[in-house]
N, C-alpha and C positions, 0 to 999 in steps of 0.2 A: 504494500500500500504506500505512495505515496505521500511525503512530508510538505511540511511547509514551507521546506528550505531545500533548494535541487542539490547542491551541497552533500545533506544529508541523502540522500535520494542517489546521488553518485556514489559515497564510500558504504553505501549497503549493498547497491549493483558492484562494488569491486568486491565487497565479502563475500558475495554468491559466486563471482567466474574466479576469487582467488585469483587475480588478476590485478596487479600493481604496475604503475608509470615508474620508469627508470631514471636515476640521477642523472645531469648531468654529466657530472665529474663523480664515475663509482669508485669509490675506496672501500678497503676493508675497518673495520674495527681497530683494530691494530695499530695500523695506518693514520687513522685519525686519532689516535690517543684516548677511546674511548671504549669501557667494557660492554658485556651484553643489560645489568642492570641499568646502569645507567640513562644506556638509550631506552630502555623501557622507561624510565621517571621521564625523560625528555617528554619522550611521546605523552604519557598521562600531563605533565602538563600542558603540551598544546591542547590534548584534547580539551581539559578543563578549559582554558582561553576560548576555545571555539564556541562550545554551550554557554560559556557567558555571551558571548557574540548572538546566541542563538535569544536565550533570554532578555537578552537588554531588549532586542525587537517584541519579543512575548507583553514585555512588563509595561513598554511602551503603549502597545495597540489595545491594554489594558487599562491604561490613561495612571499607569502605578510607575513608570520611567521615565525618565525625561534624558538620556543617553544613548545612542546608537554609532557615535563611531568608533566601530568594531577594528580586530588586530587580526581579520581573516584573511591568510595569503602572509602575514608577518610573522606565525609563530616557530619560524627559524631562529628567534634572538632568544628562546630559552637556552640552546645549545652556547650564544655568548654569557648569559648568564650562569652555566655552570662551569665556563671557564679561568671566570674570576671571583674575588673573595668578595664574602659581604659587606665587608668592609670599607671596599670599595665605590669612592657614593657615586652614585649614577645619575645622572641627568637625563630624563625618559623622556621619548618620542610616545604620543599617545596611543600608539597601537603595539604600544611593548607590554601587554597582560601577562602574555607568557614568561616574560622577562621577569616580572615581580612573581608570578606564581613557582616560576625555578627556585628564583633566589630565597624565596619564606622558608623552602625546605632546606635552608643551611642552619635552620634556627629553629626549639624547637617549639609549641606553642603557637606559631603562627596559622592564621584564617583567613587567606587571600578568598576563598569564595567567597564567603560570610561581608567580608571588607566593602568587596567590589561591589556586591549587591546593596548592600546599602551607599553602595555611590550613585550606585545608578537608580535608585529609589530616591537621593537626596534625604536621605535619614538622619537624622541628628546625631546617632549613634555613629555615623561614620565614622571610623578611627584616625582618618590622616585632615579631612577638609570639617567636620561636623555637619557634613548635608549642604555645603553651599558651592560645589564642583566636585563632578565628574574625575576627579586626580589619578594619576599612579603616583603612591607616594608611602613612606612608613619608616617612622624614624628608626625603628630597630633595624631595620633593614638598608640605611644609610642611602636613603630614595627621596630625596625633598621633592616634594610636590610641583608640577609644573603644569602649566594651562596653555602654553603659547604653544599655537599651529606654525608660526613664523617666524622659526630658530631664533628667538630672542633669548633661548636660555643658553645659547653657545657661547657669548662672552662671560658670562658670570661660571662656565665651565673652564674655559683658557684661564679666569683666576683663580677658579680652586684649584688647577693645577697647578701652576704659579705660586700659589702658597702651599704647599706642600715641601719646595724648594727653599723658600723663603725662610721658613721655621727653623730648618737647620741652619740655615744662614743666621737667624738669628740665638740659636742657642737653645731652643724653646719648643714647646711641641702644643700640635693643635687638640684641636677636635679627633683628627684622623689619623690615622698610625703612617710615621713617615717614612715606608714604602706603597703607602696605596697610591692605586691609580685611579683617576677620574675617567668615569665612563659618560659620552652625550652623543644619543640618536636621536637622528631627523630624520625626515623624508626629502625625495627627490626635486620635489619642487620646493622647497625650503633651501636646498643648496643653494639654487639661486638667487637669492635674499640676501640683500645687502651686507644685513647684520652676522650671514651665515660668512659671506665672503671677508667682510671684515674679521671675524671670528678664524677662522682661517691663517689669515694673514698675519696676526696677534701670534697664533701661535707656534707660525713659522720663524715669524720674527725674531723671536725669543729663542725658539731653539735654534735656529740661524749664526746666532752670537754667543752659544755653549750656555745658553740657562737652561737649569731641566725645566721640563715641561710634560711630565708622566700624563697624555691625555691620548684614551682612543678614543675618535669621532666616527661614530657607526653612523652608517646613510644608509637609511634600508628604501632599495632603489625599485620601487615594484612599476615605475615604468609610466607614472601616469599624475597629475596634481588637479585632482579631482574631474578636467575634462579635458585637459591641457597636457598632451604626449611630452615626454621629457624624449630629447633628441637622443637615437641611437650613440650609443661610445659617449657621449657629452661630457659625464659625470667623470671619466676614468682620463678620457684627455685631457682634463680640465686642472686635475688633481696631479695627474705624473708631472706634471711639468712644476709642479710648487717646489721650491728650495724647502728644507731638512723638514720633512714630512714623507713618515713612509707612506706607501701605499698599497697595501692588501685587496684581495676579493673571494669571493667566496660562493657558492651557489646557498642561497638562503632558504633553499625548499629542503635541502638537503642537509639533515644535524650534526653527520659526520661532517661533510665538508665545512659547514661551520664552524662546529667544535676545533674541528683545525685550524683553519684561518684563528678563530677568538684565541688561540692561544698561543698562537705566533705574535699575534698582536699584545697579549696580555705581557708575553716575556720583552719584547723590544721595549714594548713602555717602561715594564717595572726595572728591567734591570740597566737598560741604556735612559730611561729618564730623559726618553721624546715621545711627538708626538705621533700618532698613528690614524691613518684614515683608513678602515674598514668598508670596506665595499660589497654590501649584502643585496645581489638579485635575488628579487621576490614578487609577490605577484600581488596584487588589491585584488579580493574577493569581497560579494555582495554589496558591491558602490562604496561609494566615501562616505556614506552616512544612512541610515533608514532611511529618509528623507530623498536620496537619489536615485532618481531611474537613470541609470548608466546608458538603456536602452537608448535613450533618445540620443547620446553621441557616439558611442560602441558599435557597430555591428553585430550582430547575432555570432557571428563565427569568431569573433576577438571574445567574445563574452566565455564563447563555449572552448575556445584553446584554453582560455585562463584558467578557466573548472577545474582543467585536466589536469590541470599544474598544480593542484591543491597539495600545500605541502602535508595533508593528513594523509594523503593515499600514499605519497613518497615513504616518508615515515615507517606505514603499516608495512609497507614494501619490502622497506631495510629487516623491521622486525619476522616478518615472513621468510625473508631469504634467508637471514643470520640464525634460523630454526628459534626464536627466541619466545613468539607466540604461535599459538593454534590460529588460524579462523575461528574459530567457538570462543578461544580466550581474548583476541581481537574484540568482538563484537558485543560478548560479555563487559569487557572493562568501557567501551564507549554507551555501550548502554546505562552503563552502571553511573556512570559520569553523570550524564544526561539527567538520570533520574534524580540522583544524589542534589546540582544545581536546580531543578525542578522544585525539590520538595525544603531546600532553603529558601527560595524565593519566596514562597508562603508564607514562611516564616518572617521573612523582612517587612515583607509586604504590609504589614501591621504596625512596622515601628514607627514611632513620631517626628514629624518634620521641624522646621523651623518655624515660628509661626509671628513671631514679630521683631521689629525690628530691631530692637534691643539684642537679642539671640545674635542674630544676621552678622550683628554687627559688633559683638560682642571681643572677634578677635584681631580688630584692627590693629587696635595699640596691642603691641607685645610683653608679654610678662616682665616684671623687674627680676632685675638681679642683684646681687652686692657688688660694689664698687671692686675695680680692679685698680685703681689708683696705688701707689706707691707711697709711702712718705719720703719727703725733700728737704732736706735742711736748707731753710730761708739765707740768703744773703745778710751777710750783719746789717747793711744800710742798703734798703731799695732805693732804686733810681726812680725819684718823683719831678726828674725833668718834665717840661711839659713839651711832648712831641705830637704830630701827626698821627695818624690813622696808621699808614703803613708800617712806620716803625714799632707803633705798637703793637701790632698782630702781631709782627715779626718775633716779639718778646715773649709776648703771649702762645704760639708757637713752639717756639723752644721751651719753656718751662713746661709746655705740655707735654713735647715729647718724654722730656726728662721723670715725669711724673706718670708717663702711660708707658710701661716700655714695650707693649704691646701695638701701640700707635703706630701708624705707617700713611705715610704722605705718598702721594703720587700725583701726576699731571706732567702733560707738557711744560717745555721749557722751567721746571720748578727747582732742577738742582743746580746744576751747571750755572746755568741764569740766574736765578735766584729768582723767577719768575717776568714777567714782561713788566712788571710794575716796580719791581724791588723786594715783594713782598717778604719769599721767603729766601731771598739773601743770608746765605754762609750757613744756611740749615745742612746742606749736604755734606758740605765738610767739618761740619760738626758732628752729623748722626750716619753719614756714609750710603752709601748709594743703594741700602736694601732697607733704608726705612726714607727715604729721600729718592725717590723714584722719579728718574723723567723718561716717560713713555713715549709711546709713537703718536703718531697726529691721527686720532681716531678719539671720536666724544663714545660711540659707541661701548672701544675696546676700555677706554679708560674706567667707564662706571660699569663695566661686565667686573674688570677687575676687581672694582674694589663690592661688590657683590659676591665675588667669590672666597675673595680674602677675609669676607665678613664671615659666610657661611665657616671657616675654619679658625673662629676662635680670635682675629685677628681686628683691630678696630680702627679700622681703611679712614684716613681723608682727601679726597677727592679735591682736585682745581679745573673747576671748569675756566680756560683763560678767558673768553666773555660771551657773555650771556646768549648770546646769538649762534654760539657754536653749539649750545645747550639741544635747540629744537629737532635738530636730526638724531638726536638720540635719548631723545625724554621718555620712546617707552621704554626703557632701561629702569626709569625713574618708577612710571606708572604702572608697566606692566609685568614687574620684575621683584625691585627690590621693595615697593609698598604694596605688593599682594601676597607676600611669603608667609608672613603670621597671619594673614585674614584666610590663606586657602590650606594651612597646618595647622590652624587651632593652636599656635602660638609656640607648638613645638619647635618647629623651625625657624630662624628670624639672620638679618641680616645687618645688623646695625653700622649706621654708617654717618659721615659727615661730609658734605658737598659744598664748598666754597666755590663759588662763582662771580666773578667781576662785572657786574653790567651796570644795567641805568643809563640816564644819559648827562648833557652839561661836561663833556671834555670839550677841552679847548684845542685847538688845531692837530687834532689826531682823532678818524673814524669814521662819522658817515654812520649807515644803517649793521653795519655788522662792527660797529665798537660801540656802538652807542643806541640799545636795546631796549625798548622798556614793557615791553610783553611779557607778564608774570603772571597771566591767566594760565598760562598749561603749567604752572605750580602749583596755585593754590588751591585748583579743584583735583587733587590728590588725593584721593580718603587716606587718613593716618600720617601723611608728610608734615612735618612742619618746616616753616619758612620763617627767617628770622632777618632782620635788613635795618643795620647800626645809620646814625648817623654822625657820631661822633669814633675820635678814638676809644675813650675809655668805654662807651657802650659795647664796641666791633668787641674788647677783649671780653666783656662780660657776657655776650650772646654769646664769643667761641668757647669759651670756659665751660659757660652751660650748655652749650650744643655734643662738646665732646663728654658732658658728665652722660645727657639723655641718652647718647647713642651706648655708652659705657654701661649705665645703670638700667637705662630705660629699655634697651634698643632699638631705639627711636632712628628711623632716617630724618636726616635735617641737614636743610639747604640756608647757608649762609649766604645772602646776597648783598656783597660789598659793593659801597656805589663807587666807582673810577674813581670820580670826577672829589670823590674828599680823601682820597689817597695820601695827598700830599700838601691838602689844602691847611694853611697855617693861619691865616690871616681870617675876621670875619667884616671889616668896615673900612677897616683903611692898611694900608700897605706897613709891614713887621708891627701890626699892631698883636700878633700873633695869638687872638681871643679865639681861635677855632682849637688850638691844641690842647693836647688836655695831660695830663701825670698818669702814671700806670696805677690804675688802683688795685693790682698785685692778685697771687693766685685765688683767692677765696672770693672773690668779685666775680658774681653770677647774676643773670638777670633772666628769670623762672619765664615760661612759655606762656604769653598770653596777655604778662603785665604789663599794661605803658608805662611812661617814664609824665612827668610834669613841670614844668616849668614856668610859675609866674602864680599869683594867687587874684591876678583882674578877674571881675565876673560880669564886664560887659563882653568878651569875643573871647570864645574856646576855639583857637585851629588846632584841628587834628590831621596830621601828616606823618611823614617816616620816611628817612633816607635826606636826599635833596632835598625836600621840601622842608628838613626842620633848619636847615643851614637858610633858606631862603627865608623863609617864615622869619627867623631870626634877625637878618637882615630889615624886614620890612617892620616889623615892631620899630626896632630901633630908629627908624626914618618917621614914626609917628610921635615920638619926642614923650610928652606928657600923657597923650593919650596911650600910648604905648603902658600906662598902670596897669592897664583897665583888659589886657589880653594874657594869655596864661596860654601857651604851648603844649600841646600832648604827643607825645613821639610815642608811636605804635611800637617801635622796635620789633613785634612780629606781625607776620600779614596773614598767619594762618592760624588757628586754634586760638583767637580773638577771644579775652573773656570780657563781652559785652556787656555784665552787667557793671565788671570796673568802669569800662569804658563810659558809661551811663552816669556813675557817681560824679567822674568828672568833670562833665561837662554839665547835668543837669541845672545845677544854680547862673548857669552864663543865659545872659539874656541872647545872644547870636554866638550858632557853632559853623564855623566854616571847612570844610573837610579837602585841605589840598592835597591833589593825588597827582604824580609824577606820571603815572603810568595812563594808558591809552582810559579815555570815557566810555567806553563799552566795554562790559566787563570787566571794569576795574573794582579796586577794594573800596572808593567810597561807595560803591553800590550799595555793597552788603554794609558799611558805617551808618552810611542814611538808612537804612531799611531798617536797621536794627535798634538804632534811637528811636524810629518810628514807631516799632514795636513796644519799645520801653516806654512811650508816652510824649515824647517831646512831639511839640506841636512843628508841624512841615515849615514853615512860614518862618519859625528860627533857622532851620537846617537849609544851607548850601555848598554849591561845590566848585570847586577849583580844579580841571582833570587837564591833561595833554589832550591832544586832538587825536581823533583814530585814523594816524597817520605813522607811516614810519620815520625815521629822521632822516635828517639830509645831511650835507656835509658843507662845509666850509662856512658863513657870517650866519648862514640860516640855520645851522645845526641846533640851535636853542626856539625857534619859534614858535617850533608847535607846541612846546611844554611850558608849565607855570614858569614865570617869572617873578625876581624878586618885587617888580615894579607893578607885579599883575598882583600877584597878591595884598601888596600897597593900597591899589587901586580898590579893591574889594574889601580891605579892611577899614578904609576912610569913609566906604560906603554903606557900612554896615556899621558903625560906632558912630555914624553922622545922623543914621537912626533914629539916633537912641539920644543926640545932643549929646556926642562927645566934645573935650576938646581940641583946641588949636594942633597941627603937627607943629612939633617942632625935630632936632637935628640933635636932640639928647641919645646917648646907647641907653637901652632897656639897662636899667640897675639890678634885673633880675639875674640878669647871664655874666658870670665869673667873668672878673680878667683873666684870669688862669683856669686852668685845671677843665673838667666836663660840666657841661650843661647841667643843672640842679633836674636831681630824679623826684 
């Protein structure tokens, strides 16, 4: 009788004629390094893999799943999976089931049916996601969970390999036992993906110049990207010609020949300490998704080759020739399988979902930890000169490293240079070239790295050199490192810090790619925070506490330093030197969320952050007397806003003006205005000061589109003229230090 699935319907017509399709490449046993048990557990796990495949459709058309892209035609990667240790964390392609159902049998307690089906039910119960994605993933099993179809998780693989090398460089050991190797499968149409080629190229790079790089990159190549033929040879031409990158292949239908190939590739990695590209033909069975009739771009006769090629009939093949099962015992154990997932689905089938969003969203932020901090014997006499911004981070930096020795910098031009701005000057030749890192020119490669360096124990800070270089690889940001604890239930996390140079207001240096003010694809991050100084002494006290969250917290958090106050000394007149401020030393932290305040007038509250408090400052000043009567609020962060501070502040000001640097649509006073609104302040106080939703230009126009100090002037004389303030006059605000930072 006919099944549901032609599939099944073929490997019961091959148990009746006793009749098996032939390997490609036939080896013996022996041959391939592997015994007759063994390939017996192989096969049980594909089969398992399969009947999930079979189920996920069941569970679906029973409106009980919400999961169908299946690993049918892929369950040749069990054979790589029992070629290396568990140890070994693996970065999974989403059709690698078999891959996790091998590996659970290294360990023992594990419940990959049980697991899976409640992924695919979205159950709460889920052990690796909690019901909110479909994963392969399980932390006993050294598998962090991944959701990307579009090899975004290949760079954050090039860094955990990378840090494996790094550890002993540093004297110290991670997460992962330092001989593993990192394992990262994709599929064929993902090679071609930017972030796959950059990934690639990372980790040629590296090994190119003698750093180890223990990584195989499995492509498991079945010929096809969802309707789109990958070109005959493509993959293999593509790849021989890459400098220090081996290159393997394998027939993927086939366990022996894979088992082979995985452990040619497991020894080059583990014991030469490169990188390896694995090359697994294989075939897609039953579409790219329940969802796809393949019919409608397939022909009939390409559908029916591929059947043939089903690696379950191959398999049974092996197992029939090698005398190792009956046909009776064949068709018994797939039976039994069958059943076996049948009658746990029932059982799933009843467990409870998620149901609000409290649950949902329960595992965005990551679990605490205790501090890794060091104690540091203080200086006898701190240095309370009063410097700029850059210098200060620079200080602030180093005392950090020296307090994290787990801390590791990276970015372009950041050691040798000391970065394009000055910033981290003589850090390299002070902490040496494996915590002082300067990378290849890839935004991509950069925050793969320090994602993966995160994942082992290691607590990464990132330079993006300006902001503009950020958006070619922001899903690194979104779709990578702030989805790790929301899609592991907090087991997994990647804690990290990201400094980046943007904003706008340089002066004869940039144009639209130095001078940025697009900070919407940050803020709508779930779980990132963003934090953006405008002073020196602030810059030290967001990185102080940026590197505690990421340490304590494991918080990802993006440092956005504005260019344009790098260096700036002056705030009124020329060495009048009122913008600089004294270190206010290691224990100076300013908590996620707090604004800062300056001034105690309660006719005009501006709220702004970055340039705009240096400007705002400015413009007070130019209002002489009435300049009493305005009090300053510096956001210091742009994300995880606690609005009801924000609301305290401003509420007794008779006019709140909210200048935002950044573009009028979608920018942060959206959510300011809206949120006061919320809290009661009447509209008719509340206004706004934005940039134009324009990019910038370069050279006398560079500053046009954004607030000025004289636009702000302008709107503050207008709004305090009101109210019957009075006269301007050309007094500085008495509020704002001659020395030192701006009053918090």
């Amino acid at each position: 009788m006919a099944t549901a699935f032609p599939l099944e319907d073929a490997f019961f017509a091959a148990l009746a004629r006793d009749d098996w399709p032939q390997p490609s490449r036939p080896r013996g046993l022996e041959a391939a390094g592997l015994d007759g048990p063994r390939l017996v557990e192989l096969f049980e796990s594909q089969l398992l893999s399969r009947h999930l495949d079979y189920q996920a459709r069941r569970l679906q058309a029973r409106g009980e799943g919400f999961y169908t892209i299946g690993s049918a035609g892929h369950e040749g990667n069990a054979a790589i999976a029992a070629a290396f240790r568990h140890t070994d964390p693996a970065f999974l392609h989403y059709r690698d089931a078999a891959f996790l159902i091998q590996r659970s049998k290294a360990l023992p307690g594990q419940t990959p049916l049980r697991d899976m089906l409640l992924s695919f039910c979205a159950a709460a119960e889920d052990p690796i996601s909690g019901g909110r994605h479909k994963v392969l993933g399980a932390l006993s099993l050294t598998i962090p969970p991944q959701t990307s179809t579009i090899a975004s998780h290949l760079p954050k693989a090039v860094g955990a390999a990378y840090s494996l090398g790094l550890w002993r460089r540093l004297g110290g050991a991670g997460r992962w036992p330092a001989d593993a190797v990192v394992l990262c499968s994709f599929g064929d149409a993902s090679f071609n993906h930017s972030t796959a080629q950059g990934a690639f190229n990372a980790a040629g790079w590296a090994a190119f110049q003698g750093m180890p790089m223990p990584l195989v990159l499995v492509c498991e190549d079945n010929a096809i990207g969802i309707s789109t033929p990958t070109p005959e040879g493509w993959i293999e031409a593509s790849v021989r010609a890459r400098p220090a990158l081996h290159y393997l292949s394998c027939d993927g239908l086939d366990p022996l020949d894979t088992y082979r190939a995985a452990r040619e590739a497991e020894r080059l990695a583990r014991r030469r300490r490169q990188p390896v590209f694995l090359h697994m033909h294989c075939v897609r069975l039953m579409g790219h998704a329940g969802s796809d009739a393949q019919q409608a771009y397939l022909d009939p006769a390409r559908i029916q080759a591929d059947e043939a090629r089903d690696p379950l009939l191959i398999a049974a093949g092996l197992l029939r020739r090698h005398g190792l099962l009956s046909v009776a015992e064949l068709e018994a154990r797939y039976r039994a399988v069958g059943e076996r997932v049948a009658r746990e689905a029932e059982e799933v089938m009843g467990c409870p979902r998620l149901a609000s969003a409290a649950e949902v969203m329960a595992s965005i932020v990551p679990p605490a930890r205790p501090s890794r901090r060091v104690a540091v014997a203080e200086p006898a006499v701190a240095d309370d000169t009063p410097a700029p911004m850059a210098r200060l981070i620079n200080q602030a930096l180093a005392r950090l490293m020296v307090a994290y020795p787990q801390l590791v910098m990276a970015g372009q031009d950041i050691g040798r240079k000391g970065g394009v701005y000055g910033v981290t000057q003589r850090l390299q030749a002070r902490f040496g070239t494996s915590r002082v890192i300067d990378t290849l020119l890839d935004e991509q490669s950069i925050l793969g790295l320090g994602i993966g360096l995160a994942h082992n124990e290691l607590l990464p800070m990132l330079e993006i050199q300006f902001l503009a270089y950020l958006h070619n690889a922001e899903d690194q940001l979104r779709g990578e490192a702030a989805t790790l604890s929301f899609f592991s239930r907090g087991q997994y996390t990647n804690p990290l810090v990201v400094r980046i140079a943007g904003l706008g207001y340089q002066k004869g240096f940039g144009g639209h790619f130095h001078n940025d003010n697009a900070i919407a694809v940050l803020r709508d991050i779930p779980g990132l925070l963003v934090a953006c100084p405008s002073n020196g002494a602030d810059a030290v006290g967001l990185l102080q506490e940026a590197v505690r969250l990421a340490d304590e917290e494991q918080r990802v958090v993006v440092v956005l330093e504005p260019i344009a106050r790098y260096h700036t000394r002056d705030l009124l007149d020329e060495d009048d030197q009122r913008w600089c401020c004294a270190d206010p030393g290691p224990e100076f932290r300013l908590p996620a969320g707090r604004p800062g305040r300056d001034g105690e007038g309660r006719a005009l509250a501006i709220i702004t952050y970055g340039n705009g408090v240096y400007l705002s400052h400015q413009a007070r000043a130019r209002l002489g007397a009435a300049g009493e009567g305005v009090r300053i609020i510096d956001l210091r962060w742009l994300t995880g806003l606690d609005h009801d501070a924000l609301h305290r502040q401003v509420a007794d000001c008779a006019q709140v003006l909210c200048v935002d640097e950044c573009r009028r649509t979608g920018s942060l006073s959206e959510e300011i205005i809206t949120a006061l609104v919320e809290r009661g302040l009447a509209g008719e106080r509340l206004h706004r000061l934005t940039a134009e939703d324009s990019f910038i230009p370069l050279g006398p126009a560079a500053t046009v589109t954004l607030p000025s100090a004289e636009a702000i002037l302008g709107e503050a004389r207008r709004l305090l003229g009101s109210l019957g303030s009075g006269e301007e006059g050309e007094t500085p605000s008495p509020t704002l230090p001659a020395t030192g930072r701006p009053a918090s």
